[in-house]
RODOMAR-981436 format. One line per field, with one value per residue: residue in three letters; residue number from 0; x, y, z of N, C-alpha, C, O, CB in turn. Coordinates in Angstrom, 3 decimals, always signed. Glycine has a CB too. Layout:
N
code <- (Ala	...)
pos <- (NUM	...)
n.c1 <- (X	...)
n.c2 <- (Y	...)
n.c3 <- (Z	...)
ca.c1 <- (X	...)
ca.c2 <- (Y	...)
ca.c3 <- (Z	...)
c.c1 <- (X	...)
c.c2 <- (Y	...)
c.c3 <- (Z	...)
o.c1 <- (X	...)
o.c2 <- (Y	...)
o.c3 <- (Z	...)
cb.c1 <- (X	...)
cb.c2 <- (Y	...)
cb.c3 <- (Z	...)
//
This chain:
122
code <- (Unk	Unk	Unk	Unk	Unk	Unk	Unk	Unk	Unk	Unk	Unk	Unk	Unk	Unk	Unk	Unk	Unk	Unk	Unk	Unk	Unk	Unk	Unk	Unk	Unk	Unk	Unk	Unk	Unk	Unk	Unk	Unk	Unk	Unk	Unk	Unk	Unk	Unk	Unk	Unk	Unk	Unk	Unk	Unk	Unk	Unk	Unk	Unk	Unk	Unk	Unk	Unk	Unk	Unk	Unk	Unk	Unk	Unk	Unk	Unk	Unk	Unk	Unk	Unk	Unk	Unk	Unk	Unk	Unk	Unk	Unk	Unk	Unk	Unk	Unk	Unk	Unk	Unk	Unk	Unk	Unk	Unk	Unk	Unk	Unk	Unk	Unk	Unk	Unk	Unk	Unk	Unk	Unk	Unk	Unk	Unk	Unk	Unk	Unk	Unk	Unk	Unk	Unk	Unk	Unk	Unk	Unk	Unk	Unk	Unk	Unk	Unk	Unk	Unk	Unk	Unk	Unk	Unk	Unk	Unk	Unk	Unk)
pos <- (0	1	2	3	4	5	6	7	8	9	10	11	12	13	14	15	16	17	18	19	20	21	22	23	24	25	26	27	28	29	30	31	32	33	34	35	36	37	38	39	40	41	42	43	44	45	46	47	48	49	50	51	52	53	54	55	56	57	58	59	60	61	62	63	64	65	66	67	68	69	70	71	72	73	74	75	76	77	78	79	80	81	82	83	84	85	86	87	88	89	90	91	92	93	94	95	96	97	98	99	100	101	102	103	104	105	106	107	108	109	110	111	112	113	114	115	116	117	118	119	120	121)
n.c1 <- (+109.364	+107.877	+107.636	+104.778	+104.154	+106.391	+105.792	+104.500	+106.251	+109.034	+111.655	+114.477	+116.888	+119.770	+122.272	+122.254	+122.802	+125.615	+126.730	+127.048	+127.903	+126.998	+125.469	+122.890	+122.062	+123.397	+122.100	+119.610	+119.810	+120.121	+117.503	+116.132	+117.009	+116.073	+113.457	+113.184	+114.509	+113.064	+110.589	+110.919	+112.592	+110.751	+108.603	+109.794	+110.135	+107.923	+107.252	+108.798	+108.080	+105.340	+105.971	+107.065	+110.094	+112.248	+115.058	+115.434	+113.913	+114.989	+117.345	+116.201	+115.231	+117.755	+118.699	+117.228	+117.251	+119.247	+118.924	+116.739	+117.894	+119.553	+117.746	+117.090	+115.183	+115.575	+114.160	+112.255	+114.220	+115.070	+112.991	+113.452	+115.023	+114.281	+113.404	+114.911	+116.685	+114.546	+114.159	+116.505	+117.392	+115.582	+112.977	+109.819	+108.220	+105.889	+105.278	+106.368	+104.425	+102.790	+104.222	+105.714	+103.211	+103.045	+105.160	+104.862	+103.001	+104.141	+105.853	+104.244	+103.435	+106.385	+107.112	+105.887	+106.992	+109.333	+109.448	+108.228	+110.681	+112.498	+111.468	+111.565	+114.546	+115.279)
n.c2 <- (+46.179	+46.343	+49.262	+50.046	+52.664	+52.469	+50.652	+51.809	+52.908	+53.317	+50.996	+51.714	+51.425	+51.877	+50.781	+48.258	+49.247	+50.355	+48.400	+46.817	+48.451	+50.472	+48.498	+47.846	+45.621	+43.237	+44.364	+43.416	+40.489	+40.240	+40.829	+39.067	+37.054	+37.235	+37.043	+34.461	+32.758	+33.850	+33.486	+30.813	+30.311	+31.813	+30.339	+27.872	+28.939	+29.796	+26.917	+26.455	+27.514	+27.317	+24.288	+25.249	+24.783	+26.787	+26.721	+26.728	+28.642	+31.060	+30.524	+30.733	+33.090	+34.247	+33.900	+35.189	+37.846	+39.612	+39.960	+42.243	+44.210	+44.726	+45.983	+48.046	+48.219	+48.456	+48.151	+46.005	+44.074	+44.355	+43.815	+40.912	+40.615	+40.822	+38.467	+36.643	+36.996	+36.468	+34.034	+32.529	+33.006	+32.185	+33.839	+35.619	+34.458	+33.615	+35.693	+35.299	+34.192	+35.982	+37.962	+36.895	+36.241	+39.648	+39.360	+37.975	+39.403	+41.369	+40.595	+39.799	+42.135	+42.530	+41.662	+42.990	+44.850	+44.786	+43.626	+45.954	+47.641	+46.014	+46.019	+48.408	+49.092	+48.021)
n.c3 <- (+2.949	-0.032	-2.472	-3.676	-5.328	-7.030	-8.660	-10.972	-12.405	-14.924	-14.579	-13.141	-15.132	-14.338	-12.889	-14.244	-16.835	-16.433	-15.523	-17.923	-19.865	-21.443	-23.138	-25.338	-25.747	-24.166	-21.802	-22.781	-23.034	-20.090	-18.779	-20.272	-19.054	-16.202	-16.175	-16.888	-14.920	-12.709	-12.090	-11.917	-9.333	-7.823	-7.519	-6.342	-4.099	-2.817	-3.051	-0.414	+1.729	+1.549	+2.745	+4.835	+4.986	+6.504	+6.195	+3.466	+2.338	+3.225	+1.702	-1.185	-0.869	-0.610	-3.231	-5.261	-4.000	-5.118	-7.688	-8.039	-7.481	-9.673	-10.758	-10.370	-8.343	-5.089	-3.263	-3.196	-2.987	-0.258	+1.086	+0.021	+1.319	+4.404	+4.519	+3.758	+6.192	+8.680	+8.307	+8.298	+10.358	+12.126	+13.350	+13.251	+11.291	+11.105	+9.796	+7.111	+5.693	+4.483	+3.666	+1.380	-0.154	-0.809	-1.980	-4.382	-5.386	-6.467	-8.345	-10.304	-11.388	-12.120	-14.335	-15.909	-16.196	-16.830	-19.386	-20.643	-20.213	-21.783	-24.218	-25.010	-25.133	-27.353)
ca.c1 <- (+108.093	+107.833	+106.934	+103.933	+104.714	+107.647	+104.835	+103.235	+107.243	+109.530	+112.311	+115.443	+118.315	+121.003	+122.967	+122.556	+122.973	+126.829	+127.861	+126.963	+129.122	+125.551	+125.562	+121.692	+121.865	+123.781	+120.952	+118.049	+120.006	+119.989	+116.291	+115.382	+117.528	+115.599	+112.249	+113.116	+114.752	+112.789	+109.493	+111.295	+112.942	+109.768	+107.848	+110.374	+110.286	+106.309	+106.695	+109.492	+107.097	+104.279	+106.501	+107.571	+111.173	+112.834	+116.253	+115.306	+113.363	+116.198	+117.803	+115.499	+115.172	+119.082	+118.885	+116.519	+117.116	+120.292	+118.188	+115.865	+118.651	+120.161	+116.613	+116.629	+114.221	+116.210	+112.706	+112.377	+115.616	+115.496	+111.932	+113.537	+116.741	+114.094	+112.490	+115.342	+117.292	+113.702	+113.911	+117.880	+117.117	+113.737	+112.089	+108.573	+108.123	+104.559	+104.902	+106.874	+103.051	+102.290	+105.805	+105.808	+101.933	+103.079	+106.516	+104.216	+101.787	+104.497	+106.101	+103.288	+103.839	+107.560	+107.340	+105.394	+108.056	+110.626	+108.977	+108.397	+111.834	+113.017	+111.065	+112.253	+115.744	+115.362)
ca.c2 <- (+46.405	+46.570	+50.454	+50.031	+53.649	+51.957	+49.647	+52.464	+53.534	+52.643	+50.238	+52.184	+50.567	+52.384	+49.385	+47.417	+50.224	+50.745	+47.127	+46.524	+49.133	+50.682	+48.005	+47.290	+43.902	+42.544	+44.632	+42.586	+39.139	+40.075	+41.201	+37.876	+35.496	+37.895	+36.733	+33.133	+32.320	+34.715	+32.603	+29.247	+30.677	+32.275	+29.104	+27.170	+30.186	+29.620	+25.680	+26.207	+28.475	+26.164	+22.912	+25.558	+24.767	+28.166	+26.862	+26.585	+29.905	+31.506	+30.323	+31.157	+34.657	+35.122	+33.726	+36.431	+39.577	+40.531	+40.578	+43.055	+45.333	+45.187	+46.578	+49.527	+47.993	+48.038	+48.253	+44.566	+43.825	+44.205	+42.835	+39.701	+40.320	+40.835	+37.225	+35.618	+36.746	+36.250	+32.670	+31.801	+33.432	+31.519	+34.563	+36.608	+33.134	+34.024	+37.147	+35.309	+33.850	+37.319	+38.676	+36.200	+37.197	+41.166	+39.435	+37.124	+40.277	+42.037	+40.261	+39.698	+43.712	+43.625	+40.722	+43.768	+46.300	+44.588	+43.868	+46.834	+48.134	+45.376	+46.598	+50.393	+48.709	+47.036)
ca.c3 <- (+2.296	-1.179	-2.673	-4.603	-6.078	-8.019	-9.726	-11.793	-13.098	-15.744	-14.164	-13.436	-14.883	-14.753	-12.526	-15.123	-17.802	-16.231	-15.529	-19.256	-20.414	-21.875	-24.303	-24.625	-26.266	-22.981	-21.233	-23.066	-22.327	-18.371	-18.277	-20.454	-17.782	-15.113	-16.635	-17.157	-13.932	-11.302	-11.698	-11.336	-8.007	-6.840	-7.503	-5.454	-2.326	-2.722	-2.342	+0.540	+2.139	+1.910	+3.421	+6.499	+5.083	+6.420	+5.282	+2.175	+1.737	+3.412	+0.598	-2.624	-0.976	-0.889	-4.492	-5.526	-4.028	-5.987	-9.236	-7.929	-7.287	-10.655	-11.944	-9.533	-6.958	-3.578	-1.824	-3.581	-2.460	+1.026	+1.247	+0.345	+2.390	+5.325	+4.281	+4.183	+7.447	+9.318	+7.728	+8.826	+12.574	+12.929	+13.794	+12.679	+10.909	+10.754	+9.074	+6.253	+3.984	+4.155	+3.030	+0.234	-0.934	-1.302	-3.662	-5.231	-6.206	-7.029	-9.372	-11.657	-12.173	-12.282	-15.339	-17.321	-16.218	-17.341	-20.878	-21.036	-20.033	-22.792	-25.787	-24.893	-25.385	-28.767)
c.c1 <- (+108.333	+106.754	+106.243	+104.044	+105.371	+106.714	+104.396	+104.599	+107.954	+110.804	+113.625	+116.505	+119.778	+122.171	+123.592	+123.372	+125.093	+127.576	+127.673	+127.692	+127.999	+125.388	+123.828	+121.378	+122.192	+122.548	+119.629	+118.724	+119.630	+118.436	+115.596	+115.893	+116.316	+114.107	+112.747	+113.610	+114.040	+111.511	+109.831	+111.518	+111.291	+108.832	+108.420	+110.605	+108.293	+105.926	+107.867	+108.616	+106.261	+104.774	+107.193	+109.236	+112.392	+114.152	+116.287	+114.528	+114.199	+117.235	+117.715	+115.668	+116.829	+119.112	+118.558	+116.757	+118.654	+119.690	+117.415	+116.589	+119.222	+119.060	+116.498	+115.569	+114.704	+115.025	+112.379	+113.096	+115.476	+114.534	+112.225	+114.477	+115.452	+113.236	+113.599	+116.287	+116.331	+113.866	+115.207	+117.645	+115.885	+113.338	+111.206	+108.428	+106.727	+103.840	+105.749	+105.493	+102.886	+103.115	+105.810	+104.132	+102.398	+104.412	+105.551	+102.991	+102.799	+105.291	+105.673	+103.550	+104.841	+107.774	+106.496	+106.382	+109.581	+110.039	+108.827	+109.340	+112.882	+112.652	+111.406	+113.448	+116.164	+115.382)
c.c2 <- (+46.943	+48.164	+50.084	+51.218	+53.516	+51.350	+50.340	+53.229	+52.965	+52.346	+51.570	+51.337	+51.066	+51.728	+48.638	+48.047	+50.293	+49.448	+46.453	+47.145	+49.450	+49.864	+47.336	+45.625	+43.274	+43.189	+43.640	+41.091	+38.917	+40.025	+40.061	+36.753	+36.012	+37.028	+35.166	+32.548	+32.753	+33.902	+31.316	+29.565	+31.589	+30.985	+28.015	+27.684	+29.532	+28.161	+25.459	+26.437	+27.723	+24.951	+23.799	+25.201	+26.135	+28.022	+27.185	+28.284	+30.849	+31.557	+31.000	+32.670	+35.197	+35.157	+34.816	+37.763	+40.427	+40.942	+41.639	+44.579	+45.726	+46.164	+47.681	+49.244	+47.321	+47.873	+46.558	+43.403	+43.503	+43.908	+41.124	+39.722	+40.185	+39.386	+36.327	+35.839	+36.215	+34.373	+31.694	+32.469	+33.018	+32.665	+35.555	+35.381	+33.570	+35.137	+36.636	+34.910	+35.186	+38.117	+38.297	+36.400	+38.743	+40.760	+38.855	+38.559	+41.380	+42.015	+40.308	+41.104	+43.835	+42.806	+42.267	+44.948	+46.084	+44.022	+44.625	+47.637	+47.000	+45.790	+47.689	+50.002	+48.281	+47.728)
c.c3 <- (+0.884	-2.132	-3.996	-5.748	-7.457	-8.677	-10.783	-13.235	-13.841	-14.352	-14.589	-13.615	-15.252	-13.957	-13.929	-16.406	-18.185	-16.301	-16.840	-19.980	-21.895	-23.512	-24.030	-25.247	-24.729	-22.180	-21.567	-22.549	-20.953	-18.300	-19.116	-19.558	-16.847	-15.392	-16.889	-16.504	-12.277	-11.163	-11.242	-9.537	-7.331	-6.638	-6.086	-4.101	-1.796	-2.018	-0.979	+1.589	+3.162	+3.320	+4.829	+6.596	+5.683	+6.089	+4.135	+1.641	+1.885	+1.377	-0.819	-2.346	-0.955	-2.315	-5.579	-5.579	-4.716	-7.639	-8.865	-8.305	-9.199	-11.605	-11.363	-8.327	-6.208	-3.057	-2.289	-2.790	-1.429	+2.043	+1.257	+1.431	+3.941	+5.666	+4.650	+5.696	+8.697	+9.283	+8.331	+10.002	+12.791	+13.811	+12.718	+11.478	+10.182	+9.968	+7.330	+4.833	+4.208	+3.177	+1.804	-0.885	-1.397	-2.266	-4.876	-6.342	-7.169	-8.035	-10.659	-12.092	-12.258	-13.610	-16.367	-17.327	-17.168	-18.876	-21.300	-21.132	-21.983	-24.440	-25.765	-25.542	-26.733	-29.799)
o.c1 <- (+108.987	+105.543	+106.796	+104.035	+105.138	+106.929	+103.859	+104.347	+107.783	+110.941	+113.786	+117.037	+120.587	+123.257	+124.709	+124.358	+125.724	+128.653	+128.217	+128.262	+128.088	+125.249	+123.467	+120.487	+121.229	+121.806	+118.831	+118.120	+119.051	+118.027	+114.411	+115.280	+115.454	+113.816	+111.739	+113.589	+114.292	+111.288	+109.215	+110.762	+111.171	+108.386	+107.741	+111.127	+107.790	+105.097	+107.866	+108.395	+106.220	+104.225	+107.747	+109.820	+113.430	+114.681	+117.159	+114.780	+114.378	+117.506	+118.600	+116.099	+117.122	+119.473	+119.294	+116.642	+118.904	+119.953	+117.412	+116.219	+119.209	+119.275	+115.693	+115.252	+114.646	+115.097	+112.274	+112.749	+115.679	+114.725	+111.686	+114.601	+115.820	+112.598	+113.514	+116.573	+116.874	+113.661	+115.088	+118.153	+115.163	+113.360	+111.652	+108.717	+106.562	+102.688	+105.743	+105.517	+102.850	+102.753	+105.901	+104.101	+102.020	+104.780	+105.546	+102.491	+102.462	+105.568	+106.229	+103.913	+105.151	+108.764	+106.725	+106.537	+110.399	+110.956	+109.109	+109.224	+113.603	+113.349	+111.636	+113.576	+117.339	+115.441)
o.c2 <- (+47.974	+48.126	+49.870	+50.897	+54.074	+51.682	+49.673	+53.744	+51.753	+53.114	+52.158	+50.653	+50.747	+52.141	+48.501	+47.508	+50.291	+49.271	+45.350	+46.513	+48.915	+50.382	+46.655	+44.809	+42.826	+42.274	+43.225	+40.538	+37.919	+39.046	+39.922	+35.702	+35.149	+36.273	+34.872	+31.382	+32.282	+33.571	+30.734	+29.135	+31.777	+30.734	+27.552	+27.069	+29.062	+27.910	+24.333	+25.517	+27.507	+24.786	+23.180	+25.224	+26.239	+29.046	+27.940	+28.830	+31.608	+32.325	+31.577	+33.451	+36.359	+36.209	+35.228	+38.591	+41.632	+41.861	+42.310	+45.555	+46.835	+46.801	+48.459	+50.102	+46.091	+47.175	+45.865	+42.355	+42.306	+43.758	+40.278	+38.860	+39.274	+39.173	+35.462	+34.807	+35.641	+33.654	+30.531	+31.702	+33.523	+32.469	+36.099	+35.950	+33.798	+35.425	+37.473	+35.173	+35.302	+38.740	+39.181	+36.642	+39.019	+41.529	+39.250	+38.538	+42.001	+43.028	+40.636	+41.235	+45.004	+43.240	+42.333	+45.781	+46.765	+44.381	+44.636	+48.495	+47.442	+45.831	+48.095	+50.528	+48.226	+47.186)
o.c3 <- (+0.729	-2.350	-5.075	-6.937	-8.530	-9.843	-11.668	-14.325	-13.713	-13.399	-15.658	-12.741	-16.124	-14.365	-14.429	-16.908	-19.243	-16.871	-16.883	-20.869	-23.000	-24.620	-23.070	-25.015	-24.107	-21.820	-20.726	-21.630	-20.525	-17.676	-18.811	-19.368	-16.686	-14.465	-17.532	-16.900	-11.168	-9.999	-10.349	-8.666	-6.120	-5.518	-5.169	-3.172	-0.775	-1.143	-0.480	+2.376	+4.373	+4.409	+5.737	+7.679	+5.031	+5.656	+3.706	+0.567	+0.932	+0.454	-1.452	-3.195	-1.236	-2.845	-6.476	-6.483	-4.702	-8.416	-9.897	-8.959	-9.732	-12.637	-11.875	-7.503	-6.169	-2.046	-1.277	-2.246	-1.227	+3.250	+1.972	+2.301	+4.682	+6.697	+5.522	+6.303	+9.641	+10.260	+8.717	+10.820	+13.650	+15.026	+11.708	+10.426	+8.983	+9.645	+6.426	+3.631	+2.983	+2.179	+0.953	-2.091	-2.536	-3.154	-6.042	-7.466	-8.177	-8.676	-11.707	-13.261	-12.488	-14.199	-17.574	-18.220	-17.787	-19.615	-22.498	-22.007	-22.877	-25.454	-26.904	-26.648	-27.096	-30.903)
cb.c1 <- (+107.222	+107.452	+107.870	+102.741	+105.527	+109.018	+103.480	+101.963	+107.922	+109.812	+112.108	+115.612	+118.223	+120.995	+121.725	+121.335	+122.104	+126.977	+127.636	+125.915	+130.908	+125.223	+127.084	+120.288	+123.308	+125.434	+120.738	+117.295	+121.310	+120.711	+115.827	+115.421	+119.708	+115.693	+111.669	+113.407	+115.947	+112.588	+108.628	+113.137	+114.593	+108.922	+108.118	+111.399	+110.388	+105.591	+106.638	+110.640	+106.237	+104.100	+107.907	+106.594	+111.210	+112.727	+116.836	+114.332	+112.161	+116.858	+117.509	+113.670	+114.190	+120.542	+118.256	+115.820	+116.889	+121.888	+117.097	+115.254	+120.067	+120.798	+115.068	+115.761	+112.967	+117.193	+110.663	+112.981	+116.534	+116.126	+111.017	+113.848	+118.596	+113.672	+111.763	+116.034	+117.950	+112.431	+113.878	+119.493	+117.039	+113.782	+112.773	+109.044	+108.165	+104.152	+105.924	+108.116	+101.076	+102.168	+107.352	+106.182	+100.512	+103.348	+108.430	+103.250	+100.513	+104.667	+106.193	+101.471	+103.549	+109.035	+106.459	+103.613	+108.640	+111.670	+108.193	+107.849	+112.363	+112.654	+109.646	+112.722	+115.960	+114.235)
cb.c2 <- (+47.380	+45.140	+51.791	+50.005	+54.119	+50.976	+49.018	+54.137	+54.056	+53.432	+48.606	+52.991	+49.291	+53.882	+48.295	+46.792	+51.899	+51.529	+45.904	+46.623	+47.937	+52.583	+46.924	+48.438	+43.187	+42.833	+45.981	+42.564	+38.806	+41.559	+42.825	+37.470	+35.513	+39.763	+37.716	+32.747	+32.483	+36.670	+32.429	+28.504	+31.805	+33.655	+28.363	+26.831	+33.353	+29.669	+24.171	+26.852	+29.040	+25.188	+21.814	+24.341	+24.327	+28.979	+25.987	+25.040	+30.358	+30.186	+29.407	+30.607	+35.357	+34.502	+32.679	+36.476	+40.179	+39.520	+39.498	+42.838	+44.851	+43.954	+45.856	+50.715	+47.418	+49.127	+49.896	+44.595	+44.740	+45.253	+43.171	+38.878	+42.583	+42.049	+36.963	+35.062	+38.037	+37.097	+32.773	+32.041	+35.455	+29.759	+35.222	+38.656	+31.876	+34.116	+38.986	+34.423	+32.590	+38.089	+38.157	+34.516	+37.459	+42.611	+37.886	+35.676	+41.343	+42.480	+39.604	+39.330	+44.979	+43.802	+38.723	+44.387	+46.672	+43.450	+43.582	+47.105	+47.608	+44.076	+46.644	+51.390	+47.844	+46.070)
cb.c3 <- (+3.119	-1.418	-2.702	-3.926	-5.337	-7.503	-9.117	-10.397	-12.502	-17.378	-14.788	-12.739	-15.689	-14.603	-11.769	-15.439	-16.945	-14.991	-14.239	-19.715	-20.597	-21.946	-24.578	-24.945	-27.793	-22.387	-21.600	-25.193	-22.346	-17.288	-18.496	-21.888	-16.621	-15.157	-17.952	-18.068	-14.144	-11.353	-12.717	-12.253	-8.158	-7.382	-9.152	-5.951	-2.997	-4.381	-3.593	+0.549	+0.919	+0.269	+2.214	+7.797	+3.940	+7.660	+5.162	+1.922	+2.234	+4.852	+0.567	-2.931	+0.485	-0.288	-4.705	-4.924	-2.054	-6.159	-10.140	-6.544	-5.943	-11.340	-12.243	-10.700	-7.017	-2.651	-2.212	-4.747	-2.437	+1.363	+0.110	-0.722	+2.515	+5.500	+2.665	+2.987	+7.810	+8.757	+5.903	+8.053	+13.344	+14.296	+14.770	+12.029	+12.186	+11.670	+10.213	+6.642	+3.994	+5.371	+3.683	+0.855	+0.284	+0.127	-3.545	-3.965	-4.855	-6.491	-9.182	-11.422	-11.681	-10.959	-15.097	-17.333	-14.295	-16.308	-21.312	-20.804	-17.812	-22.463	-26.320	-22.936	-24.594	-29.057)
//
């Protein structure tokens, strides 16, 4: 479950901060890939979703949840991790359009966190 809490805070990145070697230019590159690959891959979890592919969402959500982490949101993280192991063990199937509505909502707020984490940086 994804902590709404975290929605209202600046993005901790001190992950990223360290494996950058606090260089914030390499910081703004990651958090513009983050933003220009996390909608393609959520788009493509959204139409796996839809088509009832659970290999395939399996998939998008392994693809996913390591970016979350690098921003400081394990609770992200392990929302997808619990999407996609539900998805490769065909079970709680039914709980996955729901799962994917609370990433889908929560994205739209982590695309302003991380703009906003990016202009702090600049």
């Amino acid at each position: 479950m994804i902590d709404k809490s975290k929605n209202t805070q600046a993005l901790d990145l001190s992950y990223l901060r360290e494996m950058s070697g606090d260089s914030n230019e390499f910081m703004i590159e990651m958090l513009e890939a983050f933003l220009k690959q996390t909608p393609i891959y959520m788009a493509d979890l959204v139409d796996a979703v839809k088509a009832e592919n659970w290999k395939a969402v399996s998939e998008y959500a392994h693809k996913i949840k390591p970016t979350f982490y690098y921003i400081g949101r394990e609770d992200a993280k392990e929302h997808m991790q619990v999407m996609e192991r539900n998805a490769r063990e065909g079970v709680e199937l039914e709980k996955i359009p729901s799962q994917l509505e609370e990433a889908m909502e929560f994205v739209t707020i982590l695309y302003k966190q991380l703009e906003t984490a990016k202009a702090s940086l600049q």
